[in-house]
C-alpha positions as CSV (number, residue, x, y, z in Angstrom):
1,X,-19.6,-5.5,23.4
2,X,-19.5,-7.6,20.4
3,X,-16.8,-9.9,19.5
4,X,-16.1,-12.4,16.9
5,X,-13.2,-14.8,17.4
6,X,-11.6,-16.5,14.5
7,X,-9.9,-19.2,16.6
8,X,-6.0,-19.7,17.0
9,X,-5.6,-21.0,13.2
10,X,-3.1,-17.8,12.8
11,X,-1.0,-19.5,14.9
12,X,-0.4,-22.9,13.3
13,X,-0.4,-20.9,9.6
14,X,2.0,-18.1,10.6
15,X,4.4,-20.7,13.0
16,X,6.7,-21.0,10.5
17,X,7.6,-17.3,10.0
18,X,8.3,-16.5,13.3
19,X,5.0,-14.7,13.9
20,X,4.4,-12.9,17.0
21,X,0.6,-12.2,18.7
22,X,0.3,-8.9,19.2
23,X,-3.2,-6.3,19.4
24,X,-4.3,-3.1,19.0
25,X,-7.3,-0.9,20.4
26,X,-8.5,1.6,18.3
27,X,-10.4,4.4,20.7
28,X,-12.7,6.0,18.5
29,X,-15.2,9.0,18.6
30,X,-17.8,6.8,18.3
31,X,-16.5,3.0,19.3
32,X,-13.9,1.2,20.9
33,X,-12.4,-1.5,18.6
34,X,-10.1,-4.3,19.3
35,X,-7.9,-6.6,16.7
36,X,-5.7,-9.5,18.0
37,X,-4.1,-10.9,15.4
38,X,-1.2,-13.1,14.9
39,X,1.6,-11.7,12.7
40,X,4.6,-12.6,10.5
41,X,6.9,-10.0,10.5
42,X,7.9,-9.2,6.3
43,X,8.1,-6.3,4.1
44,X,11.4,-7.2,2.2
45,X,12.1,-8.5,-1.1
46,X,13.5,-11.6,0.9
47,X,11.6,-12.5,3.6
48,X,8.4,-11.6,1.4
49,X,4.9,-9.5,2.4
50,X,4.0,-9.3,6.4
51,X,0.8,-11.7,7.0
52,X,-1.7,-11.1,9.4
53,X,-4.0,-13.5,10.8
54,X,-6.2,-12.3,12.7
55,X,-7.7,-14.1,15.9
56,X,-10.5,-12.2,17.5
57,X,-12.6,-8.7,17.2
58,X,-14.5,-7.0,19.3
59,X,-16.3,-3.7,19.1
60,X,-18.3,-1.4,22.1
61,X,-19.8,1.8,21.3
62,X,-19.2,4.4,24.1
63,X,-19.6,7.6,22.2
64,X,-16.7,8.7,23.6
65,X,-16.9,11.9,21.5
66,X,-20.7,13.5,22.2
67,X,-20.2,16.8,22.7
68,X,-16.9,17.2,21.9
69,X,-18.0,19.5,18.6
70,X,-20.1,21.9,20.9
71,X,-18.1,21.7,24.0
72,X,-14.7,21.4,22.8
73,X,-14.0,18.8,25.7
74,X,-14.7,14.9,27.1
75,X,-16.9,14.5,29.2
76,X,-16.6,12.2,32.8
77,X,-19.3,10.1,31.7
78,X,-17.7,9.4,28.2
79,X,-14.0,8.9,29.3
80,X,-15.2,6.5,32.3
81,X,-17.3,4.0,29.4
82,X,-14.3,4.2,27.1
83,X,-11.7,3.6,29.1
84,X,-13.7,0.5,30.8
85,X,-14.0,-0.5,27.2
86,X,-10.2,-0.6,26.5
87,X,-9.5,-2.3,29.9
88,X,-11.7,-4.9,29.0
89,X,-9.9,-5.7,25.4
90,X,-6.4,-5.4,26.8
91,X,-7.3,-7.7,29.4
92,X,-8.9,-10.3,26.4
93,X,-5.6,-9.2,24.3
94,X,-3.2,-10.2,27.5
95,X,-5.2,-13.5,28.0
96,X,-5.4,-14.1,24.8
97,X,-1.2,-14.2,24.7
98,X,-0.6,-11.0,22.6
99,X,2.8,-10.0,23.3
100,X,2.3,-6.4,22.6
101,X,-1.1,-4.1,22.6
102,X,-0.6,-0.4,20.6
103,X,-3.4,1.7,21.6
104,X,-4.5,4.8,18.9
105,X,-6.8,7.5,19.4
106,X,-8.4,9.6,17.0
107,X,-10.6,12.1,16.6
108,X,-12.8,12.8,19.7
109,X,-8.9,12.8,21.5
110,X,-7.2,15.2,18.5
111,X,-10.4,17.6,19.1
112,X,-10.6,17.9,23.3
113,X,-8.9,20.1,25.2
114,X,-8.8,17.7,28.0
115,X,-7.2,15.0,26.1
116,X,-4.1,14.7,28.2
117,X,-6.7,14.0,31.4
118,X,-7.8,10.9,29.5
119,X,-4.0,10.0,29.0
120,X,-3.2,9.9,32.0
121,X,-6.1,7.9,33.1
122,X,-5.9,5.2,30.6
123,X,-2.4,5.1,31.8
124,X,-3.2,5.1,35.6
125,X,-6.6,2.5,35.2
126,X,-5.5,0.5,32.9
127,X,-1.5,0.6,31.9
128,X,-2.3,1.5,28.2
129,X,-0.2,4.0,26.3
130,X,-3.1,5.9,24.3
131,X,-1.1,7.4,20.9
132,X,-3.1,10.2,19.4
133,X,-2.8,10.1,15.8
134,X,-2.7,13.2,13.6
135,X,-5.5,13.2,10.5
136,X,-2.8,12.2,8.2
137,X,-0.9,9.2,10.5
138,X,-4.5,8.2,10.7
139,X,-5.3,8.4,6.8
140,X,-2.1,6.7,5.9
141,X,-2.8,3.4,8.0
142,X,-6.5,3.4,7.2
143,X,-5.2,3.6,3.3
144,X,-2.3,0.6,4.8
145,X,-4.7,-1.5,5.9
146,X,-7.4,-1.9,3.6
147,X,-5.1,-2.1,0.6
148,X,-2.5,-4.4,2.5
149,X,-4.8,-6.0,5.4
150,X,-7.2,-9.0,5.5
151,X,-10.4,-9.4,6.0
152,X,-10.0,-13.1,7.9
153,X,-7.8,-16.2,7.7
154,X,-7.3,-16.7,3.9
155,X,-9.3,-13.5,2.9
156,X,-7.2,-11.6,0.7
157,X,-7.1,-7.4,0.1
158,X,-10.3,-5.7,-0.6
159,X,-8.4,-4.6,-4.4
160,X,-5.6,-6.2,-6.2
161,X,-2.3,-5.2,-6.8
162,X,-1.8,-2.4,-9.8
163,X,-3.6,0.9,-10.7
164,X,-4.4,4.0,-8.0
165,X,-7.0,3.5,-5.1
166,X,-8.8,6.3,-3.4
167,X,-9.3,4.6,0.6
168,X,-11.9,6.5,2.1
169,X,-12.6,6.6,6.2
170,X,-16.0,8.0,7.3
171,X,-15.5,8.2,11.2
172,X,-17.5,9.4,13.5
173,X,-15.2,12.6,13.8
174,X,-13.6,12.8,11.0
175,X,-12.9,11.6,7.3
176,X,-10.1,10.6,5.8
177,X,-9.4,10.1,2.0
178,X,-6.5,9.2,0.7
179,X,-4.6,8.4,-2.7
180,X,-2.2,6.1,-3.1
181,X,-1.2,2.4,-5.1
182,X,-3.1,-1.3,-4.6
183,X,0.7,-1.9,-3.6
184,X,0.5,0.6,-0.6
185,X,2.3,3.5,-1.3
186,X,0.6,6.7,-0.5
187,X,0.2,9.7,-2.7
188,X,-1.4,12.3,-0.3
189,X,-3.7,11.9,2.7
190,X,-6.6,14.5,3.7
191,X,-8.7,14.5,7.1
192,X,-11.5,16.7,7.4
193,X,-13.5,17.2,10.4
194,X,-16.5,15.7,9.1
195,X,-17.8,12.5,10.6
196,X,-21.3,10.7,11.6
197,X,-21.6,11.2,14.7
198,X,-20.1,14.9,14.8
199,X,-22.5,16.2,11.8
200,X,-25.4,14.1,13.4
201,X,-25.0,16.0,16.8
202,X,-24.6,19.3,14.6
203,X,-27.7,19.2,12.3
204,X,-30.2,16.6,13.5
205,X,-32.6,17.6,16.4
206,X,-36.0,15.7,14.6
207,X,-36.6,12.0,14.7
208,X,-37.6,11.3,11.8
209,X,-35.3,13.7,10.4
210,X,-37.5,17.4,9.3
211,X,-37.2,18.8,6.0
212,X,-35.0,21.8,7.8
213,X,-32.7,19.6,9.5
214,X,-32.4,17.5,6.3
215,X,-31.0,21.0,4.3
216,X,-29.0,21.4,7.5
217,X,-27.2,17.9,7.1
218,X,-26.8,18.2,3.1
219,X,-25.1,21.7,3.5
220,X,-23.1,21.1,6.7
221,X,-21.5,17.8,5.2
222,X,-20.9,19.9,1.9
223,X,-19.4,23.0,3.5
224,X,-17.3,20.7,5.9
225,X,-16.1,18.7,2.7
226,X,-14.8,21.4,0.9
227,X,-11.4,21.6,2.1
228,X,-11.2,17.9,1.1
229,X,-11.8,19.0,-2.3
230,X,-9.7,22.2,-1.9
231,X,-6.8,20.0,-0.6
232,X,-7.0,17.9,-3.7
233,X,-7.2,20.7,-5.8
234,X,-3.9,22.1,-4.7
235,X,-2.2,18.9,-5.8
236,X,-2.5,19.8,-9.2
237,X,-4.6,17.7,-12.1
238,X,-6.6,15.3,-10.2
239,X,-5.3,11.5,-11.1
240,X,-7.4,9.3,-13.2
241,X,-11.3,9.1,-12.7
242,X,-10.8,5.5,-13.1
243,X,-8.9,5.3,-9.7
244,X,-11.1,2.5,-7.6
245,X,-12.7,3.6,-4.3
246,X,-12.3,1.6,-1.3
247,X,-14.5,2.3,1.9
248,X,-13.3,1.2,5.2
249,X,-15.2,1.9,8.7
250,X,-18.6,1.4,10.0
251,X,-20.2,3.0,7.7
252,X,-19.1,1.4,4.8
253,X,-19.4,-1.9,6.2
254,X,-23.1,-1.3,7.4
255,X,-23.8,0.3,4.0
256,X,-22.5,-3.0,2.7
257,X,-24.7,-5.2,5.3
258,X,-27.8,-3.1,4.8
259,X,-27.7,-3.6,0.9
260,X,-27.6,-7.5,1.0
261,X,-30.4,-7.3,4.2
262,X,-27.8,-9.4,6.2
263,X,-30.3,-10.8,9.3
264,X,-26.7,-11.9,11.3
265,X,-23.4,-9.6,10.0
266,X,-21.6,-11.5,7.7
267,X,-17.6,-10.5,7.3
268,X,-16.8,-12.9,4.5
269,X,-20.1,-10.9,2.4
270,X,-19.3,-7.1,3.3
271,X,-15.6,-7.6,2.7
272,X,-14.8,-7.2,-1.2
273,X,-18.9,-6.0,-2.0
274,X,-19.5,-3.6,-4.4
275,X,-22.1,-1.0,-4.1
276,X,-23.1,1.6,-6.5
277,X,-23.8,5.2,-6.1
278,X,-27.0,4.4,-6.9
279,X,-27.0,2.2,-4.1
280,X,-25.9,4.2,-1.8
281,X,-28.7,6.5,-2.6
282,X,-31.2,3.5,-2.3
283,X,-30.3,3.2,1.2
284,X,-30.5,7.2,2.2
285,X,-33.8,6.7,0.7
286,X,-34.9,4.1,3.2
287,X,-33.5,5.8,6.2
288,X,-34.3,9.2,5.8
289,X,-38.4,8.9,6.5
290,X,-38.1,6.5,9.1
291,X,-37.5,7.3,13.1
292,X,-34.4,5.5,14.9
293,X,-36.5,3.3,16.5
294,X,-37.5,1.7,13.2
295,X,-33.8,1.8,12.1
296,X,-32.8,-0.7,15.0
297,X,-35.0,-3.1,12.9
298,X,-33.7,-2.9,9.3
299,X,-31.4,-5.7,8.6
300,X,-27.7,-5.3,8.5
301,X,-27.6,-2.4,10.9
302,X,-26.0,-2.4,14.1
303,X,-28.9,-0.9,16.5
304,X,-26.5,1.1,18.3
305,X,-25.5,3.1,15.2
306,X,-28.7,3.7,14.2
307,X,-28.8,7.8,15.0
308,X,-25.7,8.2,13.0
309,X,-26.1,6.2,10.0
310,X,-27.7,8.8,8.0
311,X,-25.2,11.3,8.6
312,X,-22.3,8.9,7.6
313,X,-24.2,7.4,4.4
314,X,-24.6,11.1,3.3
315,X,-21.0,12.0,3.4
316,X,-20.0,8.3,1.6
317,X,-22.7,9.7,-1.2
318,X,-21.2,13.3,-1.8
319,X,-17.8,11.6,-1.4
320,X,-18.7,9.8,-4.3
321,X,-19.9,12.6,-6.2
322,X,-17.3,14.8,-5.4
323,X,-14.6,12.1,-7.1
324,X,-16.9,11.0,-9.7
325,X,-17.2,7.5,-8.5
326,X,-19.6,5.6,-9.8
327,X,-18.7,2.9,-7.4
328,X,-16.8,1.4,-4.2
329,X,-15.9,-1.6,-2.5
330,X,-16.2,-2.2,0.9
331,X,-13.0,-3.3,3.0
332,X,-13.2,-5.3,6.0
333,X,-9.7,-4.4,6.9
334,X,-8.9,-0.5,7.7
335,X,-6.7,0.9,10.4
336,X,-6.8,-1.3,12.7
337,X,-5.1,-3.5,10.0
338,X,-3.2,-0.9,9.5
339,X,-1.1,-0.5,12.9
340,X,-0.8,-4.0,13.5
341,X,1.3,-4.2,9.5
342,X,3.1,-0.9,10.0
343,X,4.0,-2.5,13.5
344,X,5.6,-5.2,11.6
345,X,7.6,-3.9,8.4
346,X,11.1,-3.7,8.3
347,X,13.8,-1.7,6.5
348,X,16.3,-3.7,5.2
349,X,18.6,-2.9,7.7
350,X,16.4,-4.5,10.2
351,X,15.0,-1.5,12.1
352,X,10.8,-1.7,12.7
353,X,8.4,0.4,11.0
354,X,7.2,3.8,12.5
């Protein structure tokens, strides 16, 4: 596992709005993610924007979704990791004082027949409530969170307020894209099952990648976009060209750390960065010849996503392309964020977010 704890400062900034401590654990098809955070409930014209402070991350890859694509099902292995890997964060949430710990799955748990086994165990091992989002729920607090969320104590969003934002999610499962305003509103959210870990099980069997599996990846993550784009289509006239992209994920973020050749992963220097399509094609450059072994070593890249970071970097790039992006920023804060700030708005009659 790797955590990073940003001390209890949340506490003393938020004390005076009434903030509560509360966590989330995001159970991924690739990685188990935690967030405690301290939050200040908002989200009215009179008692102003919800803040979130956030007190300590963590992060362990279990893979929880190998095979899923070709099996159609979890497997004992798989389920046993993840679920010691959520029992361990809601015990650092509980110790931590978090008052309330939401637990999301995605979409490994959205794809597996034997989802409902997993369920029940999380609930049985470790007294968690798993909540399997749909592709949109999932798209609409990955767009909530990296337009609304924070980075760190006294980061601010990844984009200001005004103009449309496109937020894309590169998962290991799936992607989402969705459309909507800097001030969080959303104008429509696609998931397609296209993700880094799901395409790299599908199309590469060669390390370093072959030129066949290479063609393989390209067309796979083009043929698996193309509802995306047929999605959008359907809207009508797509919006202006000068919407900005945001990224959010590990993808993104390791695109981000990769570019600057950060030797120790900075937060504060991927959240906010700016990378070009010609960037992005920079760093496909790099990895493609080289074997996953030499991967571990580049700087900036997590060695445990080192088999899948080609795969995700590829559909980022035709993402791109497909929108006519020329660029993207990178945002620290994505659904995780997300949760935790839908957790905390109110209507104005008082009744909590969905």
């Amino acid at each position: 596992m790797m955590g990073i704890h940003s001390g209890d400062a949340g506490a003393a900034e938020c004390a005076g709005a009434q903030a509560v401590r509360r966590a989330v654990i995001d159970i991924g098809t690739n990685s188990v993610r935690l967030l405690v955070a301290d939050v200040a409930p908002g989200g009215t014209p009179e008692r102003g924007p919800v803040r979130l402070m956030p007190v300590r991350r963590d992060l362990a890859t279990t893979r929880l979704g190998r095979g899923v694509d070709r099996r159609g099902r979890l497997s004992a292995a798989a389920m046993n990791d993840t679920l010691d890997a959520a029992a361990a964060f809601a015990n650092e949430a509980r110790r931590l004082g978090a008052e309330h710990i939401a637990v999301v799955g995605t979409s490994a748990l959205r794809d597996a027949a034997n989802r409902d086994a997993f369920i029940d165990m999380a609930r049985r091992r470790a007294g968690l409530e798993v909540r399997v989002l749909s592709g949109r729920e999932e798209a609409a607090l990955a767009f909530l969170g990296a337009v609304r969320g924070t980075a760190a104590a006294g980061a601010g969003p990844a984009v200001p307020d005004g103009g449309m934002v496109f937020v894309l999610d590169v998962g290991g499962g799936s992607t989402e894209l969705i459309l909507g305003t800097a001030g969080g509103a959303v104008h429509g959210a696609h998931s397609v099952d296209v993700g880094a870990v799901r395409v790299t099980e599908l199309c590469v069997h060669s390390d370093p990648i072959s030129l066949s599996d290479w063609a393989l990846l390209l067309t796979a993550v083009e043929a698996r976009l193309q509802p995306l784009w047929d999605a959008l289509e359907a809207q009508g006239p797509p919006p202006a060209r000068e919407a900005r992209l945001v990224a959010v994920g590990g993808t993104a973020t390791s695109l981000a750390a990769m570019h600057q050749r950060l030797e120790v992963y900075d937060p504060d220097r991927v959240h906010g960065y700016t990378l070009s399509r010609a960037d992005v094609e920079a760093v496909i450059a790099v990895l493609r010849p080289l074997t996953v072994a030499q991967r571990r070593a580049l700087p900036g890249l997590h060695p445990q996503r080192a088999d899948i970071i080609l795969a995700g970097a590829v559909i980022v790039l035709q993402v791109m392309a497909g929108l006519g992006a020329r660029k993207l920023t990178v945002s620290e804060s994505d659904l995780l964020e997300g949760v935790l700030l839908q957790g905390a708005l109110v209507d104005p009659h008082g009744n909590p977010g969905l």
